[in-house]
N, C-alpha and C positions, 0 to 999 in steps of 0.2 A: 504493500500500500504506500509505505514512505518513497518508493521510487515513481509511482505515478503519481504523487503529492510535487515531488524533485521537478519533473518535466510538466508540471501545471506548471510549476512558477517560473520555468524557463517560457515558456510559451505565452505567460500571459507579458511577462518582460518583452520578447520581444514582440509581441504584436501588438504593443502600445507604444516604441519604439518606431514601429513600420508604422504605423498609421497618424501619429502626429508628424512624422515627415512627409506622409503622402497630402496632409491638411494643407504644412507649412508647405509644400510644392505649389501646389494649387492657386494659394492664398499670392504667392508669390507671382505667380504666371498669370492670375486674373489682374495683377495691380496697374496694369498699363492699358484695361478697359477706358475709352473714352468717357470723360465726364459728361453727367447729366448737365443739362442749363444752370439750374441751382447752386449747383459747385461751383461754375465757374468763378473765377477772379478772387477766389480762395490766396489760390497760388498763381504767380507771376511765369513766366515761362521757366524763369532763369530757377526760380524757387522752387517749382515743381519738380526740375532737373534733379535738384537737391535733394528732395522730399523723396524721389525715385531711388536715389543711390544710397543716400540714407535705410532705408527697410530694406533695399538689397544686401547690403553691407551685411546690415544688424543678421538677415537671414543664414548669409555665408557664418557667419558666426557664430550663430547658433546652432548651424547644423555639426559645426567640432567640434564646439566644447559638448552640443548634446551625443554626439557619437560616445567621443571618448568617458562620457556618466557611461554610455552604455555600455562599451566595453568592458572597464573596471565593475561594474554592476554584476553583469554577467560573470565576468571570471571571479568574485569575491561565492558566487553561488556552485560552479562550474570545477574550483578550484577546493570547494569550502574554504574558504577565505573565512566566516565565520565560526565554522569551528575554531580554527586556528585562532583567533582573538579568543576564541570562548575559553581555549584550555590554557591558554597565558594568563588572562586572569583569574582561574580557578588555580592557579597554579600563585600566584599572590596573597589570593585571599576566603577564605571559607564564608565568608558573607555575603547572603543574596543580593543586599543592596549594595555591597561595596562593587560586587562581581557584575551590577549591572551598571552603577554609575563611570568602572573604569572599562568595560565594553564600549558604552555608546559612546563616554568621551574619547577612546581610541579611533575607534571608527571614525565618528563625526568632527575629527579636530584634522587626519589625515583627509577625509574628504573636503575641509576647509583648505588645507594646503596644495592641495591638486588644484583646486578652482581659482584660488589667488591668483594665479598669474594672467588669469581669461578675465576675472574681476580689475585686474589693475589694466590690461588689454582696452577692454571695455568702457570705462572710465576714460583714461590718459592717451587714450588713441582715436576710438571711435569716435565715442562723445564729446573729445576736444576737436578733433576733424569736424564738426558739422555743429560745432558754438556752442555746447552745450553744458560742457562742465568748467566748473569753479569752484570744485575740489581741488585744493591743496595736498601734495602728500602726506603732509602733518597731518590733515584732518579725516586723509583716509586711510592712516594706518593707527589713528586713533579711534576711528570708527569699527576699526577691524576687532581690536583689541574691546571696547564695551561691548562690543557684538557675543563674542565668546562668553569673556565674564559676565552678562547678561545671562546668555544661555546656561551657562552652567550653574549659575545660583537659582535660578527661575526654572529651568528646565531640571537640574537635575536635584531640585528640592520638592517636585511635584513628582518627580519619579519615585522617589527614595519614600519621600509618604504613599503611594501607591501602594509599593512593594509592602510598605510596613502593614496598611492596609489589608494585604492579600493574602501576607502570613499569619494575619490575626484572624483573617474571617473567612478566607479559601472560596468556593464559591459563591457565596455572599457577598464578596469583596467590589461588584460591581455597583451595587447599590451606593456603597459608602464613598467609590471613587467616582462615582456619578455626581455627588454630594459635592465633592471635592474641587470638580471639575466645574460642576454651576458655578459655585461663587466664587473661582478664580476667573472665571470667563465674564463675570457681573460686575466683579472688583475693580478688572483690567477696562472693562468698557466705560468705568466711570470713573476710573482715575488715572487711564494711560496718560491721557495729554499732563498731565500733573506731576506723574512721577516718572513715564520714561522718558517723552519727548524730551524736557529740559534737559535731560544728559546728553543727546543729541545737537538740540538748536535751542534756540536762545527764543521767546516769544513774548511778546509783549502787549499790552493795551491796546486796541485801536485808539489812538488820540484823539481828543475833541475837532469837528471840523465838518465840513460837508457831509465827508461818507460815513463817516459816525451817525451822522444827524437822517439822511436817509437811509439806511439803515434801522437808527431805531423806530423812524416811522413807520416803516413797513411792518414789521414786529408787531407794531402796537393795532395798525390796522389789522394785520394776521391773526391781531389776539395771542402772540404769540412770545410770552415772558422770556427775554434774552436779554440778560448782564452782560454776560461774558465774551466780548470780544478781541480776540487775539490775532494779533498780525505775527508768522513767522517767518527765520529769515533761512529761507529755504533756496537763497539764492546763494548763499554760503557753498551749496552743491552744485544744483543747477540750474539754469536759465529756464527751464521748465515752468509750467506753473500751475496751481493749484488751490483748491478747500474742498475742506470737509468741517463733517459736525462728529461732534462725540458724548458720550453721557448720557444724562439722564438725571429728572426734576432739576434741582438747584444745580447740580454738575454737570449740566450740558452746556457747551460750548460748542461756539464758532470760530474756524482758524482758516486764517487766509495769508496766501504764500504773498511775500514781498512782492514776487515776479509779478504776480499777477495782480496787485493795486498798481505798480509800474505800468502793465501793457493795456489797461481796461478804464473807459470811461464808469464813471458814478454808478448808471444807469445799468450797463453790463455786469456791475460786481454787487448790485443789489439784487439785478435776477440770476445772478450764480446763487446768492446766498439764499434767495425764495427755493429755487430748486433743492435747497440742501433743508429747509424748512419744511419741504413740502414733505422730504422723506421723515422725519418725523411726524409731523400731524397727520399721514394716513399711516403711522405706525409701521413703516418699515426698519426701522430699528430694532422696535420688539420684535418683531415676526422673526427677523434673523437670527438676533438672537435665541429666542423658542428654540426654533427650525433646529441650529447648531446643535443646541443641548439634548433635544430627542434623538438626531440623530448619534451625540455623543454616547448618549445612554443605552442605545440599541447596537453599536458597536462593541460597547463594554460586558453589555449583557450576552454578544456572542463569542468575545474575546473569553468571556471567565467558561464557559463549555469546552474550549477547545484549548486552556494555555496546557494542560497535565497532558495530552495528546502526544503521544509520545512517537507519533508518524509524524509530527509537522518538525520535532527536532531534530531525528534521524535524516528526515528529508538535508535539512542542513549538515548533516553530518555528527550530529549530537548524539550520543546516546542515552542519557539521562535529562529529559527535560526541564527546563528552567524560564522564568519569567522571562528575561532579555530575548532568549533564543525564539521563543514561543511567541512573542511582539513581531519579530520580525518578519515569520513566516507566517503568519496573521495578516500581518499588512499588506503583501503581495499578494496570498490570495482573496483577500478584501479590495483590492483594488477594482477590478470589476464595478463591483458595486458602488465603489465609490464615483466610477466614471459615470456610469449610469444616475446618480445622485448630481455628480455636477454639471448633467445636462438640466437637469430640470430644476437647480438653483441658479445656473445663467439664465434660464427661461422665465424663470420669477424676478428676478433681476430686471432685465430686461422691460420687462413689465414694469415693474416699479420703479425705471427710471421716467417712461412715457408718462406714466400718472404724477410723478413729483415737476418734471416739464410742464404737463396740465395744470397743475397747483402755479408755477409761478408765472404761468402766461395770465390764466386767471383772475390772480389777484394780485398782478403787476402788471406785468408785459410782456407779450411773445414777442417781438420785435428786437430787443436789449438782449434778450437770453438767446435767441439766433446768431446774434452778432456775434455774443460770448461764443458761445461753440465754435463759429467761426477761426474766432480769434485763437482758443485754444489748441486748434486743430493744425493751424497755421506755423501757430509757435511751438509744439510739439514734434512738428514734423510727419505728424497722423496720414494710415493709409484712410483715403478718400474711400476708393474703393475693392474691398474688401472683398475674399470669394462667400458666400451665402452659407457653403458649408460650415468653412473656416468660424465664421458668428454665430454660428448653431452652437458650434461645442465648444467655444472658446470662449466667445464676448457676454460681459457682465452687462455690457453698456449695448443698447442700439448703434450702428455706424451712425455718421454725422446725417446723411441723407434721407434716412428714416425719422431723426429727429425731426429736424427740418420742413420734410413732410405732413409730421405731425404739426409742429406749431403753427403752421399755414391755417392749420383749423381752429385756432383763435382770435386770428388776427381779426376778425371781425364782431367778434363777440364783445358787449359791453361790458366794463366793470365800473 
């Protein structure tokens, strides 16, 4: 049984491998479709040039660094490359949590050093080639470094209570890490911008002044109690630009990237910020987060069935099953289901980006928040046009056209 357990997970590897490159081909070969009318004057001739070689590039690029995951991936399962970490650390240390905290940190600290050199590639080459980074090496090898010690206090302090969890309570242990799992996913949603972001970027007040002032108008017409507004300075990294909302009740906030009060009149940064309002007031927030933690809980709850399964370690080359070993050949063959799950949360997505656009055309204006899209897609460097497939199983967002589209159908409506 453990060997046809072996060649599921070779096969579902690589035919997820073959079929994001067969998207990423596609996606690729559609982008030189002629524009609709609507697009037009997006991009200038000279810029579109740009725009074209830019997503080619990034493509070329992605298709090596994602080979060679694939490679290494494959021969880490082909090679048992996992056992091999597994019996060096049992070979350390007779504790389950110690045995799984210096597994993953082996594994995931060498698969950080593999990818460095495609991270700093991609950074310092690409995205300075076509204007877009304003990373410093200081700030990205300092980035690098809280990135890990992040991970490792955060990630490997919710593993280690897992584990302890699972030695206390064996099959039961789902419920309690289910527990576990909500109110750090609850925690993080209402005090990210609070406690990680500032290790990152520096963010501050929006200042008294015009966009302040429209801004809180809008709010108050929306009905819609907002303090907190933070400008960050995301141009620290890159020319790129951006907002989001985060939290919830008294801890929700709005953050808007420097870039983008730089490239946007009043009017356009107040229907960015409607749209990100809209996603709260029809409770896309909540939903996600719901959505997240069922789904978290129905993973956990199939995970604690199968970790003692003593086919899924051997398949690895284990002979004694244990929590680390039991995660990871859980998770490959969970995958499936996970792809089939994030088709139909980009399809909600997607959705609930048309209805938060609705919301701010609405009860502002479609007009300002077209432009924005515009604007952002421009200064992004955005494919236009995208192949259908490709935003079936990939895009959270509608492509810019679809929007577009959309807001056409308020443009006449009264508010």
């Amino acid at each position: 049984m453990h060997e046809i357990i072996f060649w599921i997970i070779i096969a579902i590897i690589t035919s997820d491998f073959i079929f994001e490159n067969y998207l990423d081909y596609l996606n690729i070969k559609y982008m030189g479709k002629k524009l609709p009318p609507v697009l037009k004057g997006i991009y200038d001739k000279e810029k579109y040039a740009k725009q074209q070689a830019y997503q080619r590039e990034n493509h070329r690029f992605g298709m090596l660094s994602g080979s060679l995951s694939f490679v290494l991936i494959l021969g880490m399962f082909l090679l048992y490359g996992f056992a091999y970490v597994d019996s060096l650390v049992w070979g350390i240390t007779s504790s389950s949590i110690v045995a799984a905290l210096l597994f993953f940190g082996i594994i995931l600290f060498a698969s950080h050093l593999i990818q460095l050199p495609f991270s700093i590639y991609d950074t310092f080459v690409i995205e300075e080639k076509y204007g877009f980074n304003k990373t410093t090496p200081k700030t990205f090898a300092l980035d690098q470094v809280k990135g890990l010690l992040l991970g490792a206090i955060i990630g490997g302090g919710l593993l280690s209570l897992i584990i302890f969890i699972y030695q206390k309570t064996q099959n039961m242990f789902w419920i309690y890490a289910w527990a576990v799992v909500a109110f750090f996913s609850i925690f993080m949603t209402m005090f990210y911008s609070n406690l990680i972001v500032p290790l990152f970027n520096k963010q501050t007040p929006l200042e008294e002044g015009e966009l302040r002032t429209a801004i809180q108008r809008f709010a108050d017409k929306a009905n819609f109690k907002l303090d907190n507004i933070y400008v960050i300075n995301g141009s620290k990294r890159s020319s790129k630009a951006n907002a989001y909302f985060t939290g919830f009740g008294g801890k929700k906030r709005i953050v808007l990237y420097d870039t983008l009060i730089e490239d946007m009149e009043t009017d356009e940064i107040v229907a960015v910020l409607a749209h990100e309002i809209g996603h709260y007031k029809k409770k896309h927030v909540v939903q996600g987060l719901i959505i997240s933690l069922l789904q978290t809980g129905v993973v956990l709850f199939i995970f604690s069935m199968l970790i003692d399964d003593q086919n899924l370690s051997r398949a690895l080359g284990v002979e004694k099953p244990n929590f680390h070993i039991g995660l990871i050949a859980f998770g490959i063959l969970y995958s499936p289901v996970s792809f089939v799950l994030g088709i139909f949360m980009n399809k909600l997505s997607r959705k609930n980006e048309y209805q938060a656009d609705g919301f701010a055309a609405r009860n502002f204006k479609p007009q300002p928040l077209a432009a924005a899209l515009k604007k952002l897609s421009q200064k992004n460097l955005s494919n236009l046009t995208p192949h259908p497939l490709y935003v079936y199983f990939n895009y959270s967002h509608p492509p810019l056209l679809q929007r577009l589209n959309h807001l056409k159908k308020f443009k006449n409506e009264k508010r």
